[in-house]
C-alpha positions as CSV (number, residue, x, y, z in Angstrom):
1,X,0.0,0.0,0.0
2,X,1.0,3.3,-0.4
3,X,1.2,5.9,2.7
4,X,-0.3,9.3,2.3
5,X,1.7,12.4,0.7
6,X,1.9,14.0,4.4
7,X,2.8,10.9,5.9
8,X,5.9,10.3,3.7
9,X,6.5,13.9,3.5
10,X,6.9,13.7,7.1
11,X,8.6,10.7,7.0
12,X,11.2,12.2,4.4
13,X,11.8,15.5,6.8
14,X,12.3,13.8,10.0
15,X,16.0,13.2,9.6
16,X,16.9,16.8,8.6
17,X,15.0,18.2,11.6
18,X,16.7,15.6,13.6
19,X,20.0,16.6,11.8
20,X,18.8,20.3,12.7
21,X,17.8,19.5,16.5
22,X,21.2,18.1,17.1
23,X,23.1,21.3,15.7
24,X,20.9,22.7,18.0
25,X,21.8,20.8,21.1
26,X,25.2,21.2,20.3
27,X,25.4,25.3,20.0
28,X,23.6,25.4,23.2
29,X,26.0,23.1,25.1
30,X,29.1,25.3,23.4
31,X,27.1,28.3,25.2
32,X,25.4,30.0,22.2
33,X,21.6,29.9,23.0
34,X,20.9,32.1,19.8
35,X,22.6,29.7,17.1
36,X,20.8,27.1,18.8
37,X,17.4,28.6,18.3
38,X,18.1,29.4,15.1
39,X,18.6,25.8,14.1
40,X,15.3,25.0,15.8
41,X,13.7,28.0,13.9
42,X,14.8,26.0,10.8
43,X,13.2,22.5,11.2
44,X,10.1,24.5,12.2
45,X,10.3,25.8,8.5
46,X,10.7,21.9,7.6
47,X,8.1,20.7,10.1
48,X,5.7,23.7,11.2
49,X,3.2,21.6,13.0
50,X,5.4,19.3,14.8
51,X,4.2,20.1,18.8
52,X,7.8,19.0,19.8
53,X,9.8,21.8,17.9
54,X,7.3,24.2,19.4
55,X,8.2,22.7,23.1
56,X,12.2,22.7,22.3
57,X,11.9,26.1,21.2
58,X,9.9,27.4,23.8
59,X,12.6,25.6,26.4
60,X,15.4,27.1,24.7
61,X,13.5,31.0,24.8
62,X,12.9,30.3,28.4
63,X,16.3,29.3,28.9
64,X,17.5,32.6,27.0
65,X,16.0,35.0,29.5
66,X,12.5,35.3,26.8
67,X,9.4,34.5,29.1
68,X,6.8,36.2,27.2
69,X,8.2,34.2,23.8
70,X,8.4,31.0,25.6
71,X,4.9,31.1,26.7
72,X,3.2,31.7,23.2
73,X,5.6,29.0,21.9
74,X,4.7,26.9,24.4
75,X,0.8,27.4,23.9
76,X,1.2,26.7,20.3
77,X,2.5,23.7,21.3
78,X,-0.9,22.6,23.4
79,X,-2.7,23.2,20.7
80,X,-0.9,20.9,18.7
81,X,-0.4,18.3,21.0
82,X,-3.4,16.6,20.0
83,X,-3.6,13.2,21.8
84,X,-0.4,13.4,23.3
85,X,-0.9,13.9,27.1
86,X,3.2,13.6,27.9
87,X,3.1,16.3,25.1
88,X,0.5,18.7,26.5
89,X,2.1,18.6,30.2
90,X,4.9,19.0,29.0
91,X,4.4,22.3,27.0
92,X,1.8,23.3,30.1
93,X,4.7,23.3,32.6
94,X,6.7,25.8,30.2
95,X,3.8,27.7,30.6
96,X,3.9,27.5,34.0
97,X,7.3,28.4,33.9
98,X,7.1,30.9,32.3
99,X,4.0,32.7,33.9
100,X,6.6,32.4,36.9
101,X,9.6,33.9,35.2
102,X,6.9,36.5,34.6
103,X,5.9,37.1,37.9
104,X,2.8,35.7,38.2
105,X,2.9,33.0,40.5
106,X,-0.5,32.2,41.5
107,X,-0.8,31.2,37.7
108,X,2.4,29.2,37.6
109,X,1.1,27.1,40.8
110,X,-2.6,26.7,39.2
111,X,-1.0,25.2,36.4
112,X,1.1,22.8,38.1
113,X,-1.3,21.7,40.3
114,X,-2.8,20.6,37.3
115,X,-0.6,19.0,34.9
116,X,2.1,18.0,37.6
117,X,0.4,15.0,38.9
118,X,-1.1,14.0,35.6
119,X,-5.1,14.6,35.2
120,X,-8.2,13.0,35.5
């Protein structure tokens, strides 16, 4: 059978965003947290709708001192987690991070209580 044009166009652009996520990982571990999002920025163009991009970038604004960015990355991400509950806590604790790094920390602890424990 033959897969869908998304599915192998996916298929086809998973190893340069991998190839592009590990450029990423390695600017940020030789200290340069803008070269690193850059490399994210580029599989995005790749894969724009791939949650997980949307979660690494978000970590790696936080991690650059950009709350505000972080947390609109980061709720991009939720809505494109889908089905993925690891995915959605994930990207709702970057919110809540961020909210913090904002100071709002009644927010931040609203959302944890949340999506720390797992729901339902």
């Amino acid at each position: 059978g033959t897969e869908p044009a998304d599915t192998a166009r996916a298929r086809s652009a998973a190893p340069a965003t991998s190839a592009l996520l590990a450029r990423s990982d390695s600017a940020l571990k030789a200290g340069n947290p803008g070269e690193a999002i850059a490399y994210v920025e580029r599989a995005m163009r790749i894969r724009p709708n791939d949650p997980l991009l949307w979660v690494r970038l978000a970590e790696l604004q936080l991690a650059n001192q950009d709350p505000v960015a972080a947390e609109q990355l980061a709720r991009r991400a939720v809505s494109l987690s889908g089905s993925s509950e690891a995915l959605a806590r994930r990207a709702w604790l970057l919110v809540a991070d961020a909210r913090e790094a904002q100071g709002d920390q009644i927010e931040a602890r609203r959302i944890r209580a949340e999506w720390q424990t797992g729901r339902g």
